[in-house]
Short mmCIF file of the C-alpha atoms (twelve columns), coordinates in Angstrom:
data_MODEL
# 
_entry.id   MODEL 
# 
loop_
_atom_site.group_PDB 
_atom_site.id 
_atom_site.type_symbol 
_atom_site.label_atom_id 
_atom_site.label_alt_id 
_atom_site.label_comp_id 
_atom_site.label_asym_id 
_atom_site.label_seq_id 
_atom_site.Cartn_x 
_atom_site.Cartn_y 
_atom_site.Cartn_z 
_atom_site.pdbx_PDB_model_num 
ATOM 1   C CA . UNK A 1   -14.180 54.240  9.308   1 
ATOM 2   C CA . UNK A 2   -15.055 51.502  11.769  1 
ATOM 3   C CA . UNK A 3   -15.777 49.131  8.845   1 
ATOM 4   C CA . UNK A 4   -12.989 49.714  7.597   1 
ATOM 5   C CA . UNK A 5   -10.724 49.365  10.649  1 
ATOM 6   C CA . UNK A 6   -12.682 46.372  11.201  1 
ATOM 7   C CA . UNK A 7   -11.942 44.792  8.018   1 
ATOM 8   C CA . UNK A 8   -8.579  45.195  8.661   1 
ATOM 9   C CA . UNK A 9   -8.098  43.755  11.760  1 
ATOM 10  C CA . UNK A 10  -10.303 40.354  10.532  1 
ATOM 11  C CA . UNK A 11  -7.651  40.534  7.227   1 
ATOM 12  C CA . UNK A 12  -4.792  40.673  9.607   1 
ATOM 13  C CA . UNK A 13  -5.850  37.987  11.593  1 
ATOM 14  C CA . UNK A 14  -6.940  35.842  8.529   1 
ATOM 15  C CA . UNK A 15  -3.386  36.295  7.707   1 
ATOM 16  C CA . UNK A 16  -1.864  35.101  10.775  1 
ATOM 17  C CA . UNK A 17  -3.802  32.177  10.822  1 
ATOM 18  C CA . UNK A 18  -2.638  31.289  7.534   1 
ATOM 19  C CA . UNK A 19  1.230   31.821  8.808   1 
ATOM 20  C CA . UNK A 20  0.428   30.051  11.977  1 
ATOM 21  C CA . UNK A 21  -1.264  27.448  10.015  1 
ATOM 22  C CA . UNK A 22  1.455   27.265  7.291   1 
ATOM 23  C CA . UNK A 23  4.260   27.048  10.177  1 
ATOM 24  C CA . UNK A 24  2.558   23.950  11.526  1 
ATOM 25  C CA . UNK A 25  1.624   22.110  8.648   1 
ATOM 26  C CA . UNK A 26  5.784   23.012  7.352   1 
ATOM 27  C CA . UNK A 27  6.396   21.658  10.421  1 
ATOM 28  C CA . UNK A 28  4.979   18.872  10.681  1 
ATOM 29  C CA . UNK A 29  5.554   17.905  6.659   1 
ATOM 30  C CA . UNK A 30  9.331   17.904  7.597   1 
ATOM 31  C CA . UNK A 31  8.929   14.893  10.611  1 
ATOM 32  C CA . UNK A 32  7.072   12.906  7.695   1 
ATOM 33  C CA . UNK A 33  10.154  13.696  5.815   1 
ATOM 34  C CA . UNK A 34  12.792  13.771  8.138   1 
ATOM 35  C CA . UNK A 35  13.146  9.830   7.971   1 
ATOM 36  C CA . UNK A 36  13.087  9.462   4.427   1 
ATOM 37  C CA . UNK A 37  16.072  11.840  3.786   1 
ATOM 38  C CA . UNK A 38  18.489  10.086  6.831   1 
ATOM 39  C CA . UNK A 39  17.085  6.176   5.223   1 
ATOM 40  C CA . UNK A 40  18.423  7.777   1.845   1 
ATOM 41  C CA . UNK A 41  21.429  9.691   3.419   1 
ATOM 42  C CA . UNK A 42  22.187  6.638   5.412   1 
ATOM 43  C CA . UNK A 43  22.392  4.644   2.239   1 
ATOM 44  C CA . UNK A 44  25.227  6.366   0.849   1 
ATOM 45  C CA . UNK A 45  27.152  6.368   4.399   1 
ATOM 46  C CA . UNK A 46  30.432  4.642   4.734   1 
ATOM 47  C CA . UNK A 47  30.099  1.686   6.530   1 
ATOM 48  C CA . UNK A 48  32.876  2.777   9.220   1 
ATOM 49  C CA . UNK A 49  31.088  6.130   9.723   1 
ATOM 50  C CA . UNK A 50  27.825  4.721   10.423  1 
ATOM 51  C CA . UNK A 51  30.038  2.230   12.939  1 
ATOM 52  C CA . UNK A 52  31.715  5.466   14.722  1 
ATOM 53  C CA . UNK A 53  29.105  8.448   14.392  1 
ATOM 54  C CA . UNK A 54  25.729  6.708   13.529  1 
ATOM 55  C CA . UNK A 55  23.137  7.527   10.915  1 
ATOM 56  C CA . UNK A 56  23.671  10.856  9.584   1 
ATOM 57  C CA . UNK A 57  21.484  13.229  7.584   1 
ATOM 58  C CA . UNK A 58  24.899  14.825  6.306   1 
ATOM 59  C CA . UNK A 59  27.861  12.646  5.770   1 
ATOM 60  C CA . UNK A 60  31.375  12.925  5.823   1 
ATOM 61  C CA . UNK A 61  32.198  10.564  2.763   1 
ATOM 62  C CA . UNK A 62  29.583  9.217   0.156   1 
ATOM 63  C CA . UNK A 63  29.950  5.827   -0.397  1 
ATOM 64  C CA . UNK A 64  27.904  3.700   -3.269  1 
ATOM 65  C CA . UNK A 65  29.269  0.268   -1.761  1 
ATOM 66  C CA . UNK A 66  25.956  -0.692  -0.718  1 
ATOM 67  C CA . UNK A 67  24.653  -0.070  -3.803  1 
ATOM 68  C CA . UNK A 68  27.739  -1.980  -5.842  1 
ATOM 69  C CA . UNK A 69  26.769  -4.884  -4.059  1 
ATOM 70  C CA . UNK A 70  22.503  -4.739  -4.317  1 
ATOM 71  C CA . UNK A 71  23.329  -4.320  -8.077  1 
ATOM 72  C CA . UNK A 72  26.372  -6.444  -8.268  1 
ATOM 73  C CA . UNK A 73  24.297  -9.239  -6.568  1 
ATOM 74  C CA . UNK A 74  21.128  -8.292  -8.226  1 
ATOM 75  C CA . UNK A 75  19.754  -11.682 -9.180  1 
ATOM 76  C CA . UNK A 76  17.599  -12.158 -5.679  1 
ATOM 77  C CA . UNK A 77  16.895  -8.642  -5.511  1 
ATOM 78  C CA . UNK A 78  15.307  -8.426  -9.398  1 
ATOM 79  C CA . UNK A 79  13.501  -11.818 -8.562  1 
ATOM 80  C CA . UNK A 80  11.811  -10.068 -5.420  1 
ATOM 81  C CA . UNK A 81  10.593  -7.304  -7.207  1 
ATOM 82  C CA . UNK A 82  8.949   -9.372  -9.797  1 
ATOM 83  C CA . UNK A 83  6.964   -11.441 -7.213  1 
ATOM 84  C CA . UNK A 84  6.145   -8.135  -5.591  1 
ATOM 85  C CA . UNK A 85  4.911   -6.452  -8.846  1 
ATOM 86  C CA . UNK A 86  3.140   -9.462  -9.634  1 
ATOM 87  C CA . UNK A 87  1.247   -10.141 -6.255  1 
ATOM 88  C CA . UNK A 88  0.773   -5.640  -5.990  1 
ATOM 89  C CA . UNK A 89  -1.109  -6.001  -9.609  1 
ATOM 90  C CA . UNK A 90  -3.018  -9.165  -9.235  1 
ATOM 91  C CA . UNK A 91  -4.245  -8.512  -5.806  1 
ATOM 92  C CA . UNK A 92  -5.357  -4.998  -6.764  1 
ATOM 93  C CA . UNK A 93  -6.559  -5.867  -9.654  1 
ATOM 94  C CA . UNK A 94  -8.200  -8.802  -8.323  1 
ATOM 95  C CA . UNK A 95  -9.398  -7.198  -5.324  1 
ATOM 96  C CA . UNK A 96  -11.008 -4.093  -6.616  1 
ATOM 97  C CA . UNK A 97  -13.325 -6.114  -9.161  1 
ATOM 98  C CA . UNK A 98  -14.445 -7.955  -5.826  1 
ATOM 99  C CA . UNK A 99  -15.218 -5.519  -4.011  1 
ATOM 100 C CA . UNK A 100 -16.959 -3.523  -6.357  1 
ATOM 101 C CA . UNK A 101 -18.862 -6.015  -7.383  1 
ATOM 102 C CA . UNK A 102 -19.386 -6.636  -3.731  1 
ATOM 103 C CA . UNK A 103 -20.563 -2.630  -2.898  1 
ATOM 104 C CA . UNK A 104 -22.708 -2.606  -6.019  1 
ATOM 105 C CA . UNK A 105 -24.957 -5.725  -5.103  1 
ATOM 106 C CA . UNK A 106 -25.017 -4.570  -1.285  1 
ATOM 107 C CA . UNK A 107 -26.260 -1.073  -2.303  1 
ATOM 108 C CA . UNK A 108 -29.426 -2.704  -4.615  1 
ATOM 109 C CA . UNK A 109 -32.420 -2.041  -2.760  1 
ATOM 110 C CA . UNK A 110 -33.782 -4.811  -4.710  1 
ATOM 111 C CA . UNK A 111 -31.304 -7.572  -3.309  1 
ATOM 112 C CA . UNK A 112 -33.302 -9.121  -0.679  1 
ATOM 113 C CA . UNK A 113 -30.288 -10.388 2.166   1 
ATOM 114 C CA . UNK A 114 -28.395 -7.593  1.406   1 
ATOM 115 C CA . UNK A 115 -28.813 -7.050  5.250   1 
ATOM 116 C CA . UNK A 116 -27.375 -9.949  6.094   1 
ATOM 117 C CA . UNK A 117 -24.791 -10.568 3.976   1 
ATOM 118 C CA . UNK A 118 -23.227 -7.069  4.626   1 
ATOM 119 C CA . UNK A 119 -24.105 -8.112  8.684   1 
ATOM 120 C CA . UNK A 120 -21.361 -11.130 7.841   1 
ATOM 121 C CA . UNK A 121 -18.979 -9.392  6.409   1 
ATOM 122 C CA . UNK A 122 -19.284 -6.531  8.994   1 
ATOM 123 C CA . UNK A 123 -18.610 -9.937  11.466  1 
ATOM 124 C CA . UNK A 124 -15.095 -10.121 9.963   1 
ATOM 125 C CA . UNK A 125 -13.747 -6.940  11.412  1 
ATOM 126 C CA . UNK A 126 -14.627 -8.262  15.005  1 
ATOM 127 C CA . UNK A 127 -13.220 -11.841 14.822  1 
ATOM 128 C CA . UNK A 128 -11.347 -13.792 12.888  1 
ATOM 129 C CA . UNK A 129 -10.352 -17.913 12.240  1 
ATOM 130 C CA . UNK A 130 -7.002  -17.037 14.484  1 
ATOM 131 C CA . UNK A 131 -3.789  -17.837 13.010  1 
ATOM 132 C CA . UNK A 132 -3.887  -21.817 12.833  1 
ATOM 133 C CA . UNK A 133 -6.975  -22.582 11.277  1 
ATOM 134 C CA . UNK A 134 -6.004  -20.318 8.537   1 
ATOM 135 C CA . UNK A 135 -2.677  -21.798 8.314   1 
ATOM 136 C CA . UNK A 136 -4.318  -25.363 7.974   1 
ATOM 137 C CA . UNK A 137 -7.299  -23.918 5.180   1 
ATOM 138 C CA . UNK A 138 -4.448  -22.496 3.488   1 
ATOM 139 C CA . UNK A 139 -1.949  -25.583 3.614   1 
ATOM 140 C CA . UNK A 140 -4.075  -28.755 3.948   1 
ATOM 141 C CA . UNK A 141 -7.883  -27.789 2.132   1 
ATOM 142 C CA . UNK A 142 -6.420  -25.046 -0.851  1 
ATOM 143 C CA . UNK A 143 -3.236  -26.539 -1.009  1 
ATOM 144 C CA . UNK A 144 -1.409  -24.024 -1.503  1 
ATOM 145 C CA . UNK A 145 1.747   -24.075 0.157   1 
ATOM 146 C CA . UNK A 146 4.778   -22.104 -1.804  1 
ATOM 147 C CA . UNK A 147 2.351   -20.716 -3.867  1 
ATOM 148 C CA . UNK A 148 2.121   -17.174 -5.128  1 
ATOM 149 C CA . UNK A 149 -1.574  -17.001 -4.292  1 
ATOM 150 C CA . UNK A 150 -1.166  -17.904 -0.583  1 
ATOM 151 C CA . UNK A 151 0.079   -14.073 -0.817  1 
ATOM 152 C CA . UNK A 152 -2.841  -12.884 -2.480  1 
ATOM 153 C CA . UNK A 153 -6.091  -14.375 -1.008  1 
ATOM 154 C CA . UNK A 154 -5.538  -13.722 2.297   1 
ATOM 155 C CA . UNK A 155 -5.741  -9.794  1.225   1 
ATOM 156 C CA . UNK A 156 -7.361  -9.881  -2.248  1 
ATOM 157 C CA . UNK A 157 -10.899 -8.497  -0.105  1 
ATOM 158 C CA . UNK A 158 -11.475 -5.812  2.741   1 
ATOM 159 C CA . UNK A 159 -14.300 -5.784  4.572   1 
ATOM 160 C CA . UNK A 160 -13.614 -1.842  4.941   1 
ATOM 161 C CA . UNK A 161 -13.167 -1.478  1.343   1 
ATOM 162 C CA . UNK A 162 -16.442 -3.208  0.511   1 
ATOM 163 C CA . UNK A 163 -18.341 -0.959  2.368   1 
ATOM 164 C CA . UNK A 164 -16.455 2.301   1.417   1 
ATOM 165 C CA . UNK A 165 -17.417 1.065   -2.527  1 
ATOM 166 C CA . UNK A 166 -21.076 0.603   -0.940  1 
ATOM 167 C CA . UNK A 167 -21.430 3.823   0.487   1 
ATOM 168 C CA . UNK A 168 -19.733 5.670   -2.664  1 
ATOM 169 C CA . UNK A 169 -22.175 3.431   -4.942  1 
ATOM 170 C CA . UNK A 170 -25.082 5.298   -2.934  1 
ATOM 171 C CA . UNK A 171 -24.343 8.923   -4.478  1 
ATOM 172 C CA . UNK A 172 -24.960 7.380   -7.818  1 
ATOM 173 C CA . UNK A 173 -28.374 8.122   -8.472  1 
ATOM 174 C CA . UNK A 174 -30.585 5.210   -8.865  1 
ATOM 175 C CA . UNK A 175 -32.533 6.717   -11.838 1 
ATOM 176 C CA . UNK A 176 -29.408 5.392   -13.742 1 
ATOM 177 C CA . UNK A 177 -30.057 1.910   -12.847 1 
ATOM 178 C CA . UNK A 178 -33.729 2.400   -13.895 1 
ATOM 179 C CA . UNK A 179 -32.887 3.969   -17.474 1 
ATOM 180 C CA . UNK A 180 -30.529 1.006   -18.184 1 
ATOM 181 C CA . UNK A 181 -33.281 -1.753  -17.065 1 
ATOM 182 C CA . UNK A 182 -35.331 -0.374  -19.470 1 
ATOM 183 C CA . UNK A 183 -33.057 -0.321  -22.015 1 
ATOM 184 C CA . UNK A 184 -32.740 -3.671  -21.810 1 
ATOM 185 C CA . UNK A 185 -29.244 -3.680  -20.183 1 
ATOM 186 C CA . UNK A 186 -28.462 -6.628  -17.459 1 
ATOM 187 C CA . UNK A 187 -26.909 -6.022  -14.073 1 
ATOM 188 C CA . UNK A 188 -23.165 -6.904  -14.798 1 
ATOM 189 C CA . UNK A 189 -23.514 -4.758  -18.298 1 
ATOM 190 C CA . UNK A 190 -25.138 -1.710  -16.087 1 
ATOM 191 C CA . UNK A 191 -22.142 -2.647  -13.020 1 
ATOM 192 C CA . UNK A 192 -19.591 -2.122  -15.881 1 
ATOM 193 C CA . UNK A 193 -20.664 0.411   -18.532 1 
ATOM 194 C CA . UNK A 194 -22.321 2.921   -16.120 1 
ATOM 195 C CA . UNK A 195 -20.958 2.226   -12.051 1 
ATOM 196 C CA . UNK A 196 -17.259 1.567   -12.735 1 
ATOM 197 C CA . UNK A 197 -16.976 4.771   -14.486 1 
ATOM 198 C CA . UNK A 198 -18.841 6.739   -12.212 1 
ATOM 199 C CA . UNK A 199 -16.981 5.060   -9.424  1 
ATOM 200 C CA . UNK A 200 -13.334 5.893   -10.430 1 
ATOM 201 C CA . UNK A 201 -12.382 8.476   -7.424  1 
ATOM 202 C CA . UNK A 202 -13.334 5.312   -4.733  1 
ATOM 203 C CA . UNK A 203 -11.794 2.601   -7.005  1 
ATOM 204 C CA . UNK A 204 -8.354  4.803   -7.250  1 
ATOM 205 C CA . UNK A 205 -8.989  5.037   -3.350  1 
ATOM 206 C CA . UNK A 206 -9.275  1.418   -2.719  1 
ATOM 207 C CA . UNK A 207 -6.681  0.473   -4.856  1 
ATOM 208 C CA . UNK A 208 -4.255  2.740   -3.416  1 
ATOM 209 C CA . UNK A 209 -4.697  1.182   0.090   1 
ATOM 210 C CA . UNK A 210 -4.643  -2.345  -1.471  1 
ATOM 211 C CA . UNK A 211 -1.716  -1.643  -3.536  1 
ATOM 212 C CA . UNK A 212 0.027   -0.822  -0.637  1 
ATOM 213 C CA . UNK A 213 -0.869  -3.665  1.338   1 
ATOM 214 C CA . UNK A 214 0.341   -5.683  -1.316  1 
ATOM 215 C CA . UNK A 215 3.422   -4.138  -1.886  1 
ATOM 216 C CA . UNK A 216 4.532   -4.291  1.911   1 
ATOM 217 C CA . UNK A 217 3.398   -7.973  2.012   1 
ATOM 218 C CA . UNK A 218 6.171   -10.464 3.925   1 
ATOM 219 C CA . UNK A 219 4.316   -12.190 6.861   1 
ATOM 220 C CA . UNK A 220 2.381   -14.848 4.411   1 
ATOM 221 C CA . UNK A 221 5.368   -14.962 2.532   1 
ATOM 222 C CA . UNK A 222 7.044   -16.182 5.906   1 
ATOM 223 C CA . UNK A 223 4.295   -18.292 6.764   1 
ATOM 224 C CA . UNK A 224 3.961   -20.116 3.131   1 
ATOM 225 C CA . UNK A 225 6.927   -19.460 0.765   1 
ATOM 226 C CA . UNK A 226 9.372   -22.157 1.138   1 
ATOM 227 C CA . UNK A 227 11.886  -21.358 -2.047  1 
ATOM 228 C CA . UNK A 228 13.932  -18.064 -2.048  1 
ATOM 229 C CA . UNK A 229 12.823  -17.512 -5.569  1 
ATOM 230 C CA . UNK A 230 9.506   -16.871 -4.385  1 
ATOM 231 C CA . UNK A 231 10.313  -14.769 -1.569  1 
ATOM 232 C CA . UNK A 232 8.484   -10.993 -2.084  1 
ATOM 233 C CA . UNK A 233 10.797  -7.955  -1.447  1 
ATOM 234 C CA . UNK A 234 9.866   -6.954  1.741   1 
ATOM 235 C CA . UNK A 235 10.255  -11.048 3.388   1 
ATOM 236 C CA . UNK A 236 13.654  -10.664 1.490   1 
ATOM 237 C CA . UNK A 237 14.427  -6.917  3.079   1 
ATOM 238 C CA . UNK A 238 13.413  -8.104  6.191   1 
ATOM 239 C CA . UNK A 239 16.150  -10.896 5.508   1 
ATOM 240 C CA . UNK A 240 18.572  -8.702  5.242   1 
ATOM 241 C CA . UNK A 241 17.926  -6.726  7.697   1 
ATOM 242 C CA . UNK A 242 18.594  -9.668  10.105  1 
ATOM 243 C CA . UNK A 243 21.745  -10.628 8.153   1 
ATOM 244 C CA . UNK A 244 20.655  -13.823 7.139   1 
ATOM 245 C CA . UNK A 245 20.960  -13.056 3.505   1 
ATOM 246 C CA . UNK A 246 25.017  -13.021 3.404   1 
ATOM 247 C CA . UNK A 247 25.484  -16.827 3.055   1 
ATOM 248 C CA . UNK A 248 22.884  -17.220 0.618   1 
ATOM 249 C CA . UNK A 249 24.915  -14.445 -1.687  1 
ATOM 250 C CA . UNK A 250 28.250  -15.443 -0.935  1 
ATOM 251 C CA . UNK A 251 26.582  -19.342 -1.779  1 
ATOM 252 C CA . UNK A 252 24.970  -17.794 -4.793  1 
ATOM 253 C CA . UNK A 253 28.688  -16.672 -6.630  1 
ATOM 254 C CA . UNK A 254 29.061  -13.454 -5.376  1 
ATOM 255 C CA . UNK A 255 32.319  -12.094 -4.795  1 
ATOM 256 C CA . UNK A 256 32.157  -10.203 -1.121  1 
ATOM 257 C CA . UNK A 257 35.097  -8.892  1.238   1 
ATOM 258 C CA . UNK A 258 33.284  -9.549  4.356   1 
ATOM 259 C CA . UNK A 259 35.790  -7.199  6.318   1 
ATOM 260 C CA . UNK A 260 34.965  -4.471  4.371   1 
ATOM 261 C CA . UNK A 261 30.773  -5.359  4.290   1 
ATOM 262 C CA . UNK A 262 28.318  -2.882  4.499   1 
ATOM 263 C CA . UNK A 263 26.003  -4.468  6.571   1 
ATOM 264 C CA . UNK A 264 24.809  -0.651  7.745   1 
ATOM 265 C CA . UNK A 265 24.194  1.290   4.888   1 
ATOM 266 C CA . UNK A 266 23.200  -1.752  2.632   1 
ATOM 267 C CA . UNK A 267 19.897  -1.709  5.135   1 
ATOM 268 C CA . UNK A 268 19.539  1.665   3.949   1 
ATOM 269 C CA . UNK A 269 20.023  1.132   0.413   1 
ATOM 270 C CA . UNK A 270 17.735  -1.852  0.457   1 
ATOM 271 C CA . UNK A 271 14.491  0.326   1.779   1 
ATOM 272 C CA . UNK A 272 15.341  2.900   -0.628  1 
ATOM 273 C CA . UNK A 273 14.807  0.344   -3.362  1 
ATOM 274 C CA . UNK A 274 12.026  -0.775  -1.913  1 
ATOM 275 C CA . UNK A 275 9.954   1.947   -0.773  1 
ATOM 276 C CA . UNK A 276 10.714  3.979   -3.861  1 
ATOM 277 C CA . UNK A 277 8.289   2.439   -6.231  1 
ATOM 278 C CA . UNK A 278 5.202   2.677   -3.798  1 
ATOM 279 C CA . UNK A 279 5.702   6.298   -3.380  1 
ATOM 280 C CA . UNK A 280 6.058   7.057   -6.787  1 
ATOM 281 C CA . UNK A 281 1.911   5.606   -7.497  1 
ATOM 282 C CA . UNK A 282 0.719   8.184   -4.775  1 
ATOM 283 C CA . UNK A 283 0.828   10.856  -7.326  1 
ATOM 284 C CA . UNK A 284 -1.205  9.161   -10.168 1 
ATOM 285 C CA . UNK A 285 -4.182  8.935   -7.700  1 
ATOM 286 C CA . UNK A 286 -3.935  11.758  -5.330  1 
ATOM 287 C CA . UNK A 287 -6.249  13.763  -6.958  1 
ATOM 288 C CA . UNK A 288 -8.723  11.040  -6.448  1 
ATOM 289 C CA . UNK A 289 -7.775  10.277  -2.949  1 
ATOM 290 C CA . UNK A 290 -10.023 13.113  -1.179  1 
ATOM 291 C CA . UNK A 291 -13.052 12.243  -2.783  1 
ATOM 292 C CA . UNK A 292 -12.942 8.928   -2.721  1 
ATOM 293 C CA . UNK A 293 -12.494 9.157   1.090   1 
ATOM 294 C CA . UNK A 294 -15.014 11.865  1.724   1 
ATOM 295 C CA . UNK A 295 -17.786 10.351  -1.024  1 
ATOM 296 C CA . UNK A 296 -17.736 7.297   0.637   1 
ATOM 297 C CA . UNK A 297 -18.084 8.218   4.108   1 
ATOM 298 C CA . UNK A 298 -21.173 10.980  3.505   1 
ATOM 299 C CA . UNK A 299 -23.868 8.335   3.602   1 
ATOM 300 C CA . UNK A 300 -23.605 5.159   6.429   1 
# 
């Protein structure tokens, strides 16, 4: 009878630890959520609503002006989101052959400076060029002022990434590597037929974080893109968000009221566009996410 009285206490209070733990984690899931629904409420606001009540989770009047005039005015916009996807796929793409190339010659016990060269790019994360003497590698030595790439380099390889690949690359057995010497199979042929598959979960990982990075790039894009055509989509979100975008669409043919201007909502509407993309990857690669975070950081 005891056991049984006792079972039934530790079953209730499994249970409320569940609720309790439920409660929070609801909780908490609707602050992450909270400012996504008023960014997409907000979008649909009319423009004298915002002016008299603020940002609203539930308004009054829906109102697709902001919209109208993205997608009336859509040349700069469309432009944006093509440098964007290109720089997001290049620079992952780009990046994650690096940097598994990088983890899978750092985790040979056969490579004989593998000490140091992981001690110099360790070195990285503490200090860095500064600001001008990239500015000058960038512009003067690589030339490459209002070019695409001067968006891509500067990001293309993470130190953190490199040895999160390194670490994952250690769980792989080495008897693998072994089998395929015999076999006759070189080191890039055994890095791509028999690693790279094995290494998928910390490859979706990695890319995730890179994609990302990518995606929300505007501060090289400010430092190095001198034509508008060229400008990524969050250099030419942060332009409208400081307003400076109206003369170049009004100069660019567009038919605006200025009176009647959503300069509120149109903030809105332009982060909706912008973040919706990014948010819609995260559920190709979530089932990778855990282990590719939890894989790589078992062995140091």
């Amino acid at each position: 009878m005891n056991m049984e009285t006792q079972k039934i206490k530790q079953d209730s209070g499994s249970i409320i630890i569940k609720v309790i733990s439920y409660i929070c984690i609801g909780i908490f899931a609707l602050f992450c959520v909270f400012p996504f629904a008023l960014m997409i409420s907000s979008s649909f606001m009319n423009e004298q609503e915002i002016v008299r009540e603020g940002y609203k989770l539930l308004p009054k009047e829906f109102s697709f002006k902001a919209y109208e005039l993205l997608f009336n005015n859509s040349t700069q916009l469309v432009n944006a989101y093509k440098i964007t996807i290109f720089i997001t796929v290049v620079g992952t793409v780009l990046g994650l052959f690096m940097m598994s190339m990088a983890g899978f010659v750092l985790n040979r016990k056969d490579f004989k400076y593998r000490n140091f060269f992981s001690f110099l790019i360790y070195f990285t994360t503490l200090f860095s060029g500064g600001l001008i003497p990239t500015y000058i590698l960038m512009v003067k030595h690589l030339h490459m002022k209002d070019n695409l790439f001067a968006m891509i380099l500067p990001a293309v390889v993470g130190a953190w990434s490199i040895f999160l690949m390194r670490n994952f690359m250690k769980a792989i057995p080495d008897s693998l590597y072994e089998s395929a010497t015999i076999d006759g199979a070189g080191d890039f042929h055994i890095y791509w037929r028999i690693f790279i598959p094995l290494a998928v979960p910390s490859l979706a990982t990695i890319g995730l974080f890179s994609a990302i990075g990518f995606w929300n790039e505007w501060y090289n894009g400010m430092l190095y893109m001198d034509s508008p055509t060229k400008y990524p989509l969050q250099y030419f979100l942060q332009r409208m968000v400081n307003q400076t975008n109206l003369g170049t669409l009004i100069n660019s043919g567009a038919v605006i009221n200025t009176a009647d201007l959503p300069t509120q909502s149109i903030k809105m509407a332009t982060a909706v566009l912008a973040t919706g993309p990014i948010i819609l990857l995260y559920p190709f690669v979530q089932r990778y996410f855990v282990t590719g975070l939890t894989v790589g950081a078992v062995k140091g």
